[in-house]
C-alpha positions in Angstrom: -3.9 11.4 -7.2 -4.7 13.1 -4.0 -3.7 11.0 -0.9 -5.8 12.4 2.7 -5.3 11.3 6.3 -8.1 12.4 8.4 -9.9 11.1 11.2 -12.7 8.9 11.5 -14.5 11.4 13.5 -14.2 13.7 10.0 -15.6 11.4 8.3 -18.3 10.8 10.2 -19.1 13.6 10.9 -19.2 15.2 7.5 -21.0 12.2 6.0 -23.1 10.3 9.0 -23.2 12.2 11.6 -25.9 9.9 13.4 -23.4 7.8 13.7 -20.9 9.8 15.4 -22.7 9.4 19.2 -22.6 5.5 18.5 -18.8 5.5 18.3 -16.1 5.0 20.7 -13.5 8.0 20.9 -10.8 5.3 20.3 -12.7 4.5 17.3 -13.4 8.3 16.3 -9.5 8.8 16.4 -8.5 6.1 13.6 -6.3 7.3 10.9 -7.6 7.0 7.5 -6.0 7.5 3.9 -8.4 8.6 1.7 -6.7 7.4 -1.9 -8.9 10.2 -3.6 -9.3 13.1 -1.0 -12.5 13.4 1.6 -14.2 15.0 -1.1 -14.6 12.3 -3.1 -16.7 10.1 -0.5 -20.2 9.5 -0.1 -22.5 8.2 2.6 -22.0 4.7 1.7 -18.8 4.7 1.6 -18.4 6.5 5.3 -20.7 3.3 5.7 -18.1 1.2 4.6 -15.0 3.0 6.0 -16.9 2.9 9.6 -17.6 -0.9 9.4 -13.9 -2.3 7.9 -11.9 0.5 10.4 -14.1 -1.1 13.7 -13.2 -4.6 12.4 -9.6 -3.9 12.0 -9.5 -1.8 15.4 -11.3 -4.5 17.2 -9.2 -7.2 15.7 -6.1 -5.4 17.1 -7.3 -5.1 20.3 -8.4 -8.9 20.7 -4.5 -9.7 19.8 -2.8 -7.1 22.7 
């Protein structure tokens, strides 16, 4: 199994880049594991990543 830590911005940007002006840089620079590699995504799931990431990063910031 390939394991991948990129950025949010690479996902984005390689997936929705309409997105990526609508995005905080704080946001942009969230870690992400990719279980199965960046290659393996699709738009929806970008989609998905972008949506549970802001969550969790808003939720983080509510608590500090």
């Amino acid at each position: 199994m390939l394991m991948e830590t990129v950025k949010l911005s690479r996902i984005v940007m390689k997936l929705t880049p309409d997105m990526y002006p609508c995005l905080k840089s704080s946001e942009l620079d969230i870690e992400i594991v990719l279980k199965n590699g960046l290659e393996s995504l699709e738009a929806e799931d970008a989609l998905d990543i972008v949506k549970y990431s802001i969550s969790e990063y808003s939720k983080d910031a509510l608590l500090h």
